[in-house]
DSSP file (Angstrom, degrees, kcal/mol; ACC not computed):
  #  RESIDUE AA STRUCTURE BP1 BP2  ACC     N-H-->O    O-->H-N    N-H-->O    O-->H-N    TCO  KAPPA ALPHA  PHI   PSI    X-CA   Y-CA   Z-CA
    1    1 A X              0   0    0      0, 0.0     2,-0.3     0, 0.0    78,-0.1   0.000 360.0 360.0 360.0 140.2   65.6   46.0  177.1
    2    2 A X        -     0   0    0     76,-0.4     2,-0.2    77,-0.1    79,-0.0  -0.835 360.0-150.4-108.3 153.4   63.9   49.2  176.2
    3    3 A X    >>  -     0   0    0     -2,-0.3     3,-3.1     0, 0.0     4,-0.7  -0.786  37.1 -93.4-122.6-165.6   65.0   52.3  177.4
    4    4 A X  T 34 S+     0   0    0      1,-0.3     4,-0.2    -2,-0.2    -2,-0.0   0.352 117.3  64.7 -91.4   3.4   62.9   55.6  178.2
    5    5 A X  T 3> S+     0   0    0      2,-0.1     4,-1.0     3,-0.1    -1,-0.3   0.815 102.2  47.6 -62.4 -37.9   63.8   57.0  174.3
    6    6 A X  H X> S+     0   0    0     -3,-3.1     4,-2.8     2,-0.2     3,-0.6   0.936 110.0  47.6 -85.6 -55.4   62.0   54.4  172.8
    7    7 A X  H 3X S+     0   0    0     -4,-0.7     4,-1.3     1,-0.2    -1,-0.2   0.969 112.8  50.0 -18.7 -73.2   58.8   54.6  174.9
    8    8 A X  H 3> S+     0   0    0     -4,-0.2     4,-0.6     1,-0.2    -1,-0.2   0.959 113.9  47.0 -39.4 -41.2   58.8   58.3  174.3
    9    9 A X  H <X S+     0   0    0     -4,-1.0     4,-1.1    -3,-0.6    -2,-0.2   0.954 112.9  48.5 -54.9 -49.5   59.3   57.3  170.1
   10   10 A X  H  X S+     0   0    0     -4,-2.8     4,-1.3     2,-0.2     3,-0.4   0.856 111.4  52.1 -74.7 -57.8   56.3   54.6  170.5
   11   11 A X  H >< S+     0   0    0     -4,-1.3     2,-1.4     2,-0.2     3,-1.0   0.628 107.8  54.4  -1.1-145.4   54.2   57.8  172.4
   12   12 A X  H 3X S+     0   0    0     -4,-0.6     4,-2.9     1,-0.3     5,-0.4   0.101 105.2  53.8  45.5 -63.8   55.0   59.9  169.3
   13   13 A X  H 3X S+     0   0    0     -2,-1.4     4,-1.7    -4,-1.1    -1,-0.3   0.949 103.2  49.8 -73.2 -51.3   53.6   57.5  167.1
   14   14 A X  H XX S+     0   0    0     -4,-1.3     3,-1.5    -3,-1.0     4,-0.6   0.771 115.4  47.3   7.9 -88.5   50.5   57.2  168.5
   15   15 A X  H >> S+     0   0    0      1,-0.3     3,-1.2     2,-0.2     4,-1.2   0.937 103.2  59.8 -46.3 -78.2   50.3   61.1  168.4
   16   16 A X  H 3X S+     0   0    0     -4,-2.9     4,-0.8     2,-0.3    -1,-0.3   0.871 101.3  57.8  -7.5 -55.6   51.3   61.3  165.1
   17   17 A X  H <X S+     0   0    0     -4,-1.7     4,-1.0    -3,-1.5    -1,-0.2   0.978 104.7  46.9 -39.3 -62.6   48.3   59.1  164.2
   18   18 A X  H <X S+     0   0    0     -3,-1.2     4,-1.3    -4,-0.6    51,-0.5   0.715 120.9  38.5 -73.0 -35.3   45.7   61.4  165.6
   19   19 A X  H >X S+     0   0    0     -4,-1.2     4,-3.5     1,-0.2     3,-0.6   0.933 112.3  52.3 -66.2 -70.7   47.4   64.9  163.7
   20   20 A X  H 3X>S+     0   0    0     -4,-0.8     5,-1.1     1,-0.3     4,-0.7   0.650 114.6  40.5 -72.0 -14.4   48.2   63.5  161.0
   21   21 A X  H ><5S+     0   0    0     -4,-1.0     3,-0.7    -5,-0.3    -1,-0.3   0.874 116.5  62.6 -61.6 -56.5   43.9   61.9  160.6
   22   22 A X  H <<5S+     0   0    0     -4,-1.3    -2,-0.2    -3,-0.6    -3,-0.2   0.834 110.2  28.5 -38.7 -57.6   43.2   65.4  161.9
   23   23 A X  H 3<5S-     0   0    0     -4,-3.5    -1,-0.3     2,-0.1    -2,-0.2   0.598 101.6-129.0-101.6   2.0   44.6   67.0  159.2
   24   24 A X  T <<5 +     0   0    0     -4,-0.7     2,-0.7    -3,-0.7    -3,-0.2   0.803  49.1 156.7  67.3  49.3   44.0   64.5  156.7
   25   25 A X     >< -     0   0    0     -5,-1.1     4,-0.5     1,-0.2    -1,-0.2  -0.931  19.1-174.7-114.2 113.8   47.5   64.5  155.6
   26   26 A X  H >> S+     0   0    0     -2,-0.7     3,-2.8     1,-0.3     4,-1.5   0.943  73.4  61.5 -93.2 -32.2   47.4   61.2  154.1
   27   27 A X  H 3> S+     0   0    0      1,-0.3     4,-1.3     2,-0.3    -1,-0.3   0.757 111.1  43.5 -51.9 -26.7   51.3   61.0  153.2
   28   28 A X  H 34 S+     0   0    0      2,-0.2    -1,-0.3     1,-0.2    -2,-0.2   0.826 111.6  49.9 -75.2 -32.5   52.1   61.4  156.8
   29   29 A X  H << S+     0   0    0     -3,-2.8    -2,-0.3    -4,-0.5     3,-0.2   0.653 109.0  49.1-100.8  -7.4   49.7   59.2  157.8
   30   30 A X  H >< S+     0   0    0     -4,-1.5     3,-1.2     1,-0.1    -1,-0.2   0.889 107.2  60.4 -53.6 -48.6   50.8   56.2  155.2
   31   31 A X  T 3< S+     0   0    0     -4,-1.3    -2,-0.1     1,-0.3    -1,-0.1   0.172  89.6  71.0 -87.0  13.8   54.6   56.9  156.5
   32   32 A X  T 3  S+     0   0    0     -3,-0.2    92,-2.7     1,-0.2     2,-0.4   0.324  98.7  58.6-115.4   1.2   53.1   55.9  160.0
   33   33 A X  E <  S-a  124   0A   0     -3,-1.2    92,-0.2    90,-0.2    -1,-0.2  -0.962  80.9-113.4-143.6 132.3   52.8   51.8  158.7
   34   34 A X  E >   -     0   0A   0     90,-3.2     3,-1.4    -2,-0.4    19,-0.1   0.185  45.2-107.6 -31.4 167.3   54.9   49.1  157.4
   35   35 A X  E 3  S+     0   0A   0      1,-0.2    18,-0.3    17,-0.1    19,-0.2   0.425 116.6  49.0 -95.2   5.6   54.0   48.5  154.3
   36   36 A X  E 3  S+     0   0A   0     16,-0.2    -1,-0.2    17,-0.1    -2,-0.1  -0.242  86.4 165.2-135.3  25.0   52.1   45.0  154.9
   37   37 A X  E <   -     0   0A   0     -3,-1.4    15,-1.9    87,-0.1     2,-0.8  -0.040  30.7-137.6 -47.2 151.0   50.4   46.7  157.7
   38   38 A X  E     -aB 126  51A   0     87,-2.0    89,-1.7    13,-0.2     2,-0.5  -0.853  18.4-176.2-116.4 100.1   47.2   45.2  159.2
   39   39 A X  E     -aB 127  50A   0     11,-3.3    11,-1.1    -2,-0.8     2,-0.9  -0.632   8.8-176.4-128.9 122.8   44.0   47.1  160.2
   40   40 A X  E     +aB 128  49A   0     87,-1.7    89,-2.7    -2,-0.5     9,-0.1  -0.612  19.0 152.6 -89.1 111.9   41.2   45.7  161.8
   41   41 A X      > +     0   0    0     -2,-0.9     5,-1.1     7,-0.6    -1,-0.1  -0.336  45.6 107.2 -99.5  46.0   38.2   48.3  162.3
   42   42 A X  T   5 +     0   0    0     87,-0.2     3,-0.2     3,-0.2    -1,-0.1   0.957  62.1  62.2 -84.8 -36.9   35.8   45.9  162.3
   43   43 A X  T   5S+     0   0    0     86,-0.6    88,-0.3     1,-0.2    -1,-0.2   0.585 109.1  56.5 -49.8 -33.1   34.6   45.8  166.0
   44   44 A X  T   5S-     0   0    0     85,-0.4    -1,-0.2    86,-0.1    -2,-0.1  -0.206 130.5-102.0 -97.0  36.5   33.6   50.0  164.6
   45   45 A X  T   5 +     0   0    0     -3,-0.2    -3,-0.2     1,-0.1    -2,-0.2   0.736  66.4 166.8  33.0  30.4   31.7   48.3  162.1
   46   46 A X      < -     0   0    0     -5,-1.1    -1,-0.1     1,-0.1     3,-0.1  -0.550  49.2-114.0 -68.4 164.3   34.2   48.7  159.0
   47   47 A X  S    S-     0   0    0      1,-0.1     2,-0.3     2,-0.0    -1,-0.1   0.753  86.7 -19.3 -75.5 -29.3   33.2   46.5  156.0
   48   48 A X  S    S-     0   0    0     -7,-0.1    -7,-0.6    -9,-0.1     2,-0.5  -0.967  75.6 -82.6-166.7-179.4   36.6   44.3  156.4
   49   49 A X  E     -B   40   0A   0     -2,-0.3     2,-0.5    -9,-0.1    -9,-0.2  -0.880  54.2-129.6 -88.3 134.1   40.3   44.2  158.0
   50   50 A X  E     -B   39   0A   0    -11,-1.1   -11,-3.3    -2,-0.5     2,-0.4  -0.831  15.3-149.7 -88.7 121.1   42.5   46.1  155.6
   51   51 A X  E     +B   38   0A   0     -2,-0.5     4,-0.4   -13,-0.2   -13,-0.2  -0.733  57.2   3.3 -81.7 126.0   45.9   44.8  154.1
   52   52 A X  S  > S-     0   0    0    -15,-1.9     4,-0.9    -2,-0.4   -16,-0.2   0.218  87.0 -85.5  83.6 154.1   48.8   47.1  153.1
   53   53 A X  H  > S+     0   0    0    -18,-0.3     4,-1.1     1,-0.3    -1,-0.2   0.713 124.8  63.8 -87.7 -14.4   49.1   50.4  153.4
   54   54 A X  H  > S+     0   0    0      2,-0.2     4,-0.7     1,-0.2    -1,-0.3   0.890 109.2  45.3 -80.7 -27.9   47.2   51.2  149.8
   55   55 A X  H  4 S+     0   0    0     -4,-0.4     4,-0.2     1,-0.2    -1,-0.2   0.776 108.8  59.1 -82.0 -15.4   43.7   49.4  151.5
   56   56 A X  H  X S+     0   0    0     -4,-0.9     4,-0.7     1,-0.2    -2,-0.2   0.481 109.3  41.8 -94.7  -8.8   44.3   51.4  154.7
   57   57 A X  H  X S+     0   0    0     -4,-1.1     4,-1.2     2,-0.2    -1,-0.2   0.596 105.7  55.0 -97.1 -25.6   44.1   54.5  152.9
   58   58 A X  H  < S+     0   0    0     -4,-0.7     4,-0.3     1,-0.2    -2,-0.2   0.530 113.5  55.6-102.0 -12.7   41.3   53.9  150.5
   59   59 A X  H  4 S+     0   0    0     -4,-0.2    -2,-0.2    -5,-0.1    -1,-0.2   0.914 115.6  28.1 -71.6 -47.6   39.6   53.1  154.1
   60   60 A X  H >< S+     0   0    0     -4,-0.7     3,-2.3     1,-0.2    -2,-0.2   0.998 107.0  72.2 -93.7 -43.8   40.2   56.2  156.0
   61   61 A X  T 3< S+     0   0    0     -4,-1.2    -1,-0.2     1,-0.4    -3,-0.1   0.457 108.7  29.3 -15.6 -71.1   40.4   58.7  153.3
   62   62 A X  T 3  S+     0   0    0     -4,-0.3    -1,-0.4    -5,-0.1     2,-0.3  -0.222  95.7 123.9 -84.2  13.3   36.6   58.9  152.3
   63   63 A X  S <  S-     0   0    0     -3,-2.3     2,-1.7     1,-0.0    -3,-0.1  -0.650  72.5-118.2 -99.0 145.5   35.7   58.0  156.0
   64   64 A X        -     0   0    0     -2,-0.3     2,-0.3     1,-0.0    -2,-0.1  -0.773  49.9-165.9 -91.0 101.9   33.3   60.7  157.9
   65   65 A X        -     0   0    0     -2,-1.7    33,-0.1    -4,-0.1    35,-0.1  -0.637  12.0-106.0 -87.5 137.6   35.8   61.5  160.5
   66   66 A X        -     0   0    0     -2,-0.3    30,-0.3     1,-0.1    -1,-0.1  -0.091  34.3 -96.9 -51.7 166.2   35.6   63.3  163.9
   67   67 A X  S    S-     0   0    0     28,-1.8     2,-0.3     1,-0.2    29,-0.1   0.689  96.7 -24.3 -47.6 -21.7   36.6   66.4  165.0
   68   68 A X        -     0   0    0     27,-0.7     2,-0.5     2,-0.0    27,-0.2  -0.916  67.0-134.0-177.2 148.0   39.9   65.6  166.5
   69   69 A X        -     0   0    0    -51,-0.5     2,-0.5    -2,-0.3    25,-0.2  -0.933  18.5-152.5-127.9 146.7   41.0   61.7  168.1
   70   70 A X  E     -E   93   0B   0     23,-0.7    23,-3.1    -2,-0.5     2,-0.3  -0.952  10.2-163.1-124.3 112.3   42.3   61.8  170.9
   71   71 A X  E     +E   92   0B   0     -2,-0.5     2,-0.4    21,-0.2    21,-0.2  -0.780  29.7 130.0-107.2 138.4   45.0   59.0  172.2
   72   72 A X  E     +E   91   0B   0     19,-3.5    19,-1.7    -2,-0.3     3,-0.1  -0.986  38.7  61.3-168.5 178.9   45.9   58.6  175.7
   73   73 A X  E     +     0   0B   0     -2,-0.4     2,-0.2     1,-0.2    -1,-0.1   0.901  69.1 178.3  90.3  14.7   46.3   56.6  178.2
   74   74 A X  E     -     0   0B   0     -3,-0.1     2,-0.3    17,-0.1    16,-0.2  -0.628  18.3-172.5-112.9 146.6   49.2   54.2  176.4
   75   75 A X  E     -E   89   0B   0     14,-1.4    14,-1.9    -2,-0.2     2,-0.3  -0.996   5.2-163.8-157.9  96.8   50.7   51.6  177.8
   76   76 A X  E     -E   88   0B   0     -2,-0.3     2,-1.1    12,-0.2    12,-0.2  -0.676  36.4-114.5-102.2 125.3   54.0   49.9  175.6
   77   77 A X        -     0   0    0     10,-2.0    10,-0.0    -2,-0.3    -1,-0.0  -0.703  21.2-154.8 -91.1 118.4   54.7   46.6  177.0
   78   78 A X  S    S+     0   0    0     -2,-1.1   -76,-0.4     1,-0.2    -1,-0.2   0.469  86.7  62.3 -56.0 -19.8   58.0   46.5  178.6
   79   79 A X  S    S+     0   0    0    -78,-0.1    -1,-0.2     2,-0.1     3,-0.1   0.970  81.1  98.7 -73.3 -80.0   58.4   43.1  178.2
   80   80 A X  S    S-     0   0    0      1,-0.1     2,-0.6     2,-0.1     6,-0.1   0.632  82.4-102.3   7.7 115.2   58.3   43.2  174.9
   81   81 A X    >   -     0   0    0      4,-0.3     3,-1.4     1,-0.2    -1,-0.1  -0.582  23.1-155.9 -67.5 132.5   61.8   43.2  172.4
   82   82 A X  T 3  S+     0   0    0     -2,-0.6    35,-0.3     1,-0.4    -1,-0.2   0.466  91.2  49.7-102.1 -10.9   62.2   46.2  171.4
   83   83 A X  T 3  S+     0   0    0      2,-0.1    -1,-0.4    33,-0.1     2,-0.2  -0.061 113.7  49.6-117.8  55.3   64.0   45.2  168.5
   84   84 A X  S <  S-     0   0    0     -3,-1.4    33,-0.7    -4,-0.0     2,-0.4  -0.542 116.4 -56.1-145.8-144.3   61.3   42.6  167.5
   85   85 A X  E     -C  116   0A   0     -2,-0.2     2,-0.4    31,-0.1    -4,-0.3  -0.919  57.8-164.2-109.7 136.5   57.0   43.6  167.4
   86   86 A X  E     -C  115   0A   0     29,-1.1    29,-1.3    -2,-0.4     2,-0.1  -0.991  14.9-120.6-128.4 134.3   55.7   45.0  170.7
   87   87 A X  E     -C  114   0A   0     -2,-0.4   -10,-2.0    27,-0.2     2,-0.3  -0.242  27.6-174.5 -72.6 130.8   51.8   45.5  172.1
   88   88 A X  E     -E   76   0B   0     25,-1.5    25,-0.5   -12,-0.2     2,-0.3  -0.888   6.6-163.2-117.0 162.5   50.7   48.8  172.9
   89   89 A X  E     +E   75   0B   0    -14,-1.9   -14,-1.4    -2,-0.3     2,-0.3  -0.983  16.4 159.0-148.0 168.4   47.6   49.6  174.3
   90   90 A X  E     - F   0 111B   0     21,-2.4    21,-0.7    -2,-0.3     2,-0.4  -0.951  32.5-118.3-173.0 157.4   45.8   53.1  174.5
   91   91 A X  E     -EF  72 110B   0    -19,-1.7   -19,-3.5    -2,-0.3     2,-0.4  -0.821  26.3-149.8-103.6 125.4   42.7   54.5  174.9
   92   92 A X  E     -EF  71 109B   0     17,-1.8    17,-1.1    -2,-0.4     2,-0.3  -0.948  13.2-177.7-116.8 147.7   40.8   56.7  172.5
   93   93 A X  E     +EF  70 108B   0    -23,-3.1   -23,-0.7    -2,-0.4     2,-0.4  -0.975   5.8 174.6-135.2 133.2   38.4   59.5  172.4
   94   94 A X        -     0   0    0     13,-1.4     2,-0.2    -2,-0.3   -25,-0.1  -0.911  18.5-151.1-138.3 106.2   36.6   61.5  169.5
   95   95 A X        -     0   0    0     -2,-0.4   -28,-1.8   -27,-0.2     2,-1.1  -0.528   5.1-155.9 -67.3 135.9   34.2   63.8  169.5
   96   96 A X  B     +H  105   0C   0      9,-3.5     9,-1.3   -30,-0.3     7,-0.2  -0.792  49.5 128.9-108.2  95.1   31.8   64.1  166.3
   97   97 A X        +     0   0    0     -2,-1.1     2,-0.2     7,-0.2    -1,-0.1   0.013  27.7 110.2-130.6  33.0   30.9   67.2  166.6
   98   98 A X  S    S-     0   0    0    -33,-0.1     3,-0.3     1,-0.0   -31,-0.1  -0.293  80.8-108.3-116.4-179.2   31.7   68.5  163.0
   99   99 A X  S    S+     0   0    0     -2,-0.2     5,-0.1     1,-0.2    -1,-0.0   0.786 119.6  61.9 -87.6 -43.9   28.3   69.4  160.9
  100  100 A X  S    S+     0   0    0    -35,-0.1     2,-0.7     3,-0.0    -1,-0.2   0.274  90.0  96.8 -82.4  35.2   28.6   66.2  158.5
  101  101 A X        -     0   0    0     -3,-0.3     2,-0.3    -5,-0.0     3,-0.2  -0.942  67.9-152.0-100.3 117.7   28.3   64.2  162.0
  102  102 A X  S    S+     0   0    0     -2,-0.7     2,-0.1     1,-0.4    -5,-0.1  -0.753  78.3  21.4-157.1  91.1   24.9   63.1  162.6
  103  103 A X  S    S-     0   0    0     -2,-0.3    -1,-0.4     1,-0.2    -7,-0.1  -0.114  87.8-126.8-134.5-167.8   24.5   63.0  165.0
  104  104 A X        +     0   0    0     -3,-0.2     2,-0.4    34,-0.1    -7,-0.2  -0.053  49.6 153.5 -58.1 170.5   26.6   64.8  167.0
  105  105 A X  B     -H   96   0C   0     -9,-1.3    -9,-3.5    31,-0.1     2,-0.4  -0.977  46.9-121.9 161.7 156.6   28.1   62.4  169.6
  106  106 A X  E     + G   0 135B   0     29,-2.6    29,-1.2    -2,-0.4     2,-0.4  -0.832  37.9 175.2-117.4 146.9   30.9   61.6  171.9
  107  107 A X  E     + G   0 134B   0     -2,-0.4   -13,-1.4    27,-0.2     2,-0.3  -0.987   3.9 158.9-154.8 144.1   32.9   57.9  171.3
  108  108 A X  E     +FG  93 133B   0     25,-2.6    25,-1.7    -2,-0.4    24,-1.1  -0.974   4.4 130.0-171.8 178.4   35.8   56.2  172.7
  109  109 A X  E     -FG  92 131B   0    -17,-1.1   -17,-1.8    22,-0.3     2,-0.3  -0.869  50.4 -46.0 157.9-166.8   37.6   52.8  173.3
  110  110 A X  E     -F   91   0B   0     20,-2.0   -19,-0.3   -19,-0.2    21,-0.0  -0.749  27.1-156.7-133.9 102.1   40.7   51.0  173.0
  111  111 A X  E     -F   90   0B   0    -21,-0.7   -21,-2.4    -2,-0.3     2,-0.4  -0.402  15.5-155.5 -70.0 132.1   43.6   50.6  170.0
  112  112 A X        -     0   0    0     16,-1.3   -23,-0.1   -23,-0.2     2,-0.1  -0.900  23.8-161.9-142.0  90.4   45.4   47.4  170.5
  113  113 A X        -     0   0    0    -25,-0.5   -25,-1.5    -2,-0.4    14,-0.3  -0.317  32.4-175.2 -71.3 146.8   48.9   48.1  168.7
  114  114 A X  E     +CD  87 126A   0     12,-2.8    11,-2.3   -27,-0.2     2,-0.9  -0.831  25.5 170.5-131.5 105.5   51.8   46.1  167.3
  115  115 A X  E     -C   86   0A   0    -29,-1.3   -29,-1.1     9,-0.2     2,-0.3  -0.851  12.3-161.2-104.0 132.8   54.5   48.7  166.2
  116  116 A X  E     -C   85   0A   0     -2,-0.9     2,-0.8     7,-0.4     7,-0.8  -0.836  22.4-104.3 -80.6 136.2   57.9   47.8  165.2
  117  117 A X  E     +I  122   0D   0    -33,-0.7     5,-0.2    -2,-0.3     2,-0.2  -0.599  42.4 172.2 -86.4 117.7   61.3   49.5  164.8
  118  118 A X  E >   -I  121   0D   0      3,-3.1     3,-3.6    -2,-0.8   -84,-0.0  -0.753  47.6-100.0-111.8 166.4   62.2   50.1  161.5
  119  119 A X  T 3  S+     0   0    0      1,-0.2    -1,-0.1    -2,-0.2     3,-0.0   0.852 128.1  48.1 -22.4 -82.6   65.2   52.2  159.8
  120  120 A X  T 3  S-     0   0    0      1,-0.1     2,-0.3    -3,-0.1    -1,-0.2   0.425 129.0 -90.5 -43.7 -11.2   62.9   55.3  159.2
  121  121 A X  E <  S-I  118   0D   0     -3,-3.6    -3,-3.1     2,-0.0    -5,-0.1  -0.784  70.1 -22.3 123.2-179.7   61.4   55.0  163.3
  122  122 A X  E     +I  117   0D   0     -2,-0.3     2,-0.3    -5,-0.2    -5,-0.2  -0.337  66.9 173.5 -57.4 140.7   58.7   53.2  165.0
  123  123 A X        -     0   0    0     -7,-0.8     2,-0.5    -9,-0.1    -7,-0.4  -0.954  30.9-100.1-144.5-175.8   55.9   52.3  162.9
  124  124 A X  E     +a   33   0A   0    -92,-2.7   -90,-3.2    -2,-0.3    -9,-0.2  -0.841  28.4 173.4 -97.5 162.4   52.8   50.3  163.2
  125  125 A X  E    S+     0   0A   0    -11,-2.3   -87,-2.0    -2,-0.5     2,-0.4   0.334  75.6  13.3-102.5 -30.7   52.3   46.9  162.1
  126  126 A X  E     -aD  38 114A   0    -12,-0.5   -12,-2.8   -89,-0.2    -1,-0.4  -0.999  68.0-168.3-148.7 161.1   49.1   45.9  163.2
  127  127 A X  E     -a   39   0A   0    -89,-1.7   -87,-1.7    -2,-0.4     2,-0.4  -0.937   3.6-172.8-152.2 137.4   46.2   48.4  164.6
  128  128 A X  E     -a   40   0A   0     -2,-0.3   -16,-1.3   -89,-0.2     2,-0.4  -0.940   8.4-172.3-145.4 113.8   43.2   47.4  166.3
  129  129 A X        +     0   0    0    -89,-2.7   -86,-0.6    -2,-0.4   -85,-0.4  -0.928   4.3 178.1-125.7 151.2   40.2   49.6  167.4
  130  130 A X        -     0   0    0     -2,-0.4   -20,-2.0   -87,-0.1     2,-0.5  -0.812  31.1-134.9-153.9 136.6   37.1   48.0  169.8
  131  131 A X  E     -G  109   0B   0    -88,-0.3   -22,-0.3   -22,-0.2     3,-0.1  -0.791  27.1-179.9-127.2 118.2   34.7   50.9  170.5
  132  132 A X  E     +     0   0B   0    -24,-1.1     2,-0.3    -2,-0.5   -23,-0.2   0.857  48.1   4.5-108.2 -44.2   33.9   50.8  173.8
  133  133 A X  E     -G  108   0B   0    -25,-1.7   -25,-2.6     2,-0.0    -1,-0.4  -0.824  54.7-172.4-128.2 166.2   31.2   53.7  175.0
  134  134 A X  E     -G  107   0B   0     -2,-0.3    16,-3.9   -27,-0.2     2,-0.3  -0.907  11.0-153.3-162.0 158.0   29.4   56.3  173.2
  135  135 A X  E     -G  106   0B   0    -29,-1.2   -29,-2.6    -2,-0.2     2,-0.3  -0.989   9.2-179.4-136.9 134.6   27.3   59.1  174.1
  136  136 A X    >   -     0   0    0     -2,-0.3     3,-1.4     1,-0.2    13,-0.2  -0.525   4.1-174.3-135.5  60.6   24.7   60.5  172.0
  137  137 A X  T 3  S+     0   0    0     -2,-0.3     2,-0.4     1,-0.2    -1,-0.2   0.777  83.4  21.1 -35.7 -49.8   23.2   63.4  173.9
  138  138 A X  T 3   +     0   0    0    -34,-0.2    -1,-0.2     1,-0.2   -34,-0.1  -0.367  63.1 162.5-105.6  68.5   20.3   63.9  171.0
  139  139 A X    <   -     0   0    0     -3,-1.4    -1,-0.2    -2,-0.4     3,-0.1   0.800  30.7-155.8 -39.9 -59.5   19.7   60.9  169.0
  140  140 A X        -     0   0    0      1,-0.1     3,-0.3     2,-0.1    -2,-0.0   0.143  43.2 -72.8  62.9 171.5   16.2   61.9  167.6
  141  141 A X  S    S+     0   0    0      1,-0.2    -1,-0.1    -2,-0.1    -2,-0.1   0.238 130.1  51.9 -84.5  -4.4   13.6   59.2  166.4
  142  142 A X  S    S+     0   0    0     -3,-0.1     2,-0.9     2,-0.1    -1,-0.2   0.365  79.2 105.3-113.6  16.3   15.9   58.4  163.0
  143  143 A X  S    S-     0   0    0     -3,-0.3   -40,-0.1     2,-0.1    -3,-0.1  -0.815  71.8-114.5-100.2 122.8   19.2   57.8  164.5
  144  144 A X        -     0   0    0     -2,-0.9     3,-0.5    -5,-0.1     4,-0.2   0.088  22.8-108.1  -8.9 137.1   20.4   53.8  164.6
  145  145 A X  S    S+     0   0    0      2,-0.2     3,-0.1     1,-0.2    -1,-0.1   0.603 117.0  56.0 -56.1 -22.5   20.9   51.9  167.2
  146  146 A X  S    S+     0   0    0      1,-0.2    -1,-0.2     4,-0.0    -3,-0.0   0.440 103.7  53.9 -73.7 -15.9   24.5   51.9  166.9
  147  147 A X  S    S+     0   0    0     -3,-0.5    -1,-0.2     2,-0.0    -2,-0.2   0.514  93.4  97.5 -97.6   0.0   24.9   55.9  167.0
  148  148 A X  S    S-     0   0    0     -4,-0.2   -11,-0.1     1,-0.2    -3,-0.0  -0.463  93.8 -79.3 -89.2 175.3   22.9   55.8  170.3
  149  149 A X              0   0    0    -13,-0.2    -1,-0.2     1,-0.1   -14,-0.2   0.114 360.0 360.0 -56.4 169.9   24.6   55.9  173.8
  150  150 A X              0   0    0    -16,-3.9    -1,-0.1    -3,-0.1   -15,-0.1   0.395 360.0 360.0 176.4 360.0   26.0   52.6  174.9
């Protein structure tokens, strides 16, 4: 049975995600996955699903990131054992609105978690982002089909 600490923790982590990307402070943002974490960005066209926290890093690190990601909307299944792996699911938005974004552009979706309680706190185990809208107020004539609205 979970009660209304653990929910708050599972929140947290989430947040935690989105600062700690933000500020590119990758030590924080390792200490936020088991250590045989799973993440699929493929559905946001990354090249493959990354294993372990050492692939998941050499992914976002060097990644042309937005101005700020934004989680909300999250929604910890209740069912779920709380001392076993439990589904979140949450909504994201990120603006690319930074200068190396091009072009500039509005994006969001849905993260489809599995976070677990470990010694150290909540953490994830598996991470899933599916890109749902985008908005691409000025494309111009060179811009991909995938950076336009949708």
């Amino acid at each position: 049975m979970f009660d209304g600490t653990d929910i708050i923790l599972i929140h947290q982590l989430l947040a935690r995600y989105g600062h700690a990307l933000d500020a590119r402070d990758w030590e924080s943002f390792a200490e936020l996955f088991v250590p045989d974490a799973v993440v699929d960005y493929t559905a946001v066209r990354a090249p493959h699903v990354c294993h372990g926290i050492g692939e998941i890093l050499d992914y976002f690190q060097p990644a042309n990131h937005p101005a700020a990601h934004h989680v909300t909307n999250i929604v910890v299944d209740e069912s779920g054992d709380p001392a076993g792996r439990v589904t979140v699911h949450s909504k994201f938005f990120v603006p690319f609105t930074r200068d190396a974004n091009v072009p500039k552009r509005f994006y969001g979706g849905d993260y489809f978690d599995v976070v677990v309680k470990t010694p150290a706190g909540w953490k994830f185990a598996e991470k899933r982002c599916v890109g749902r809208w985008q908005y691409t107020p000025d494309p111009g004539e060179d811009v991909p089909e995938f950076r336009r609205t949708f």
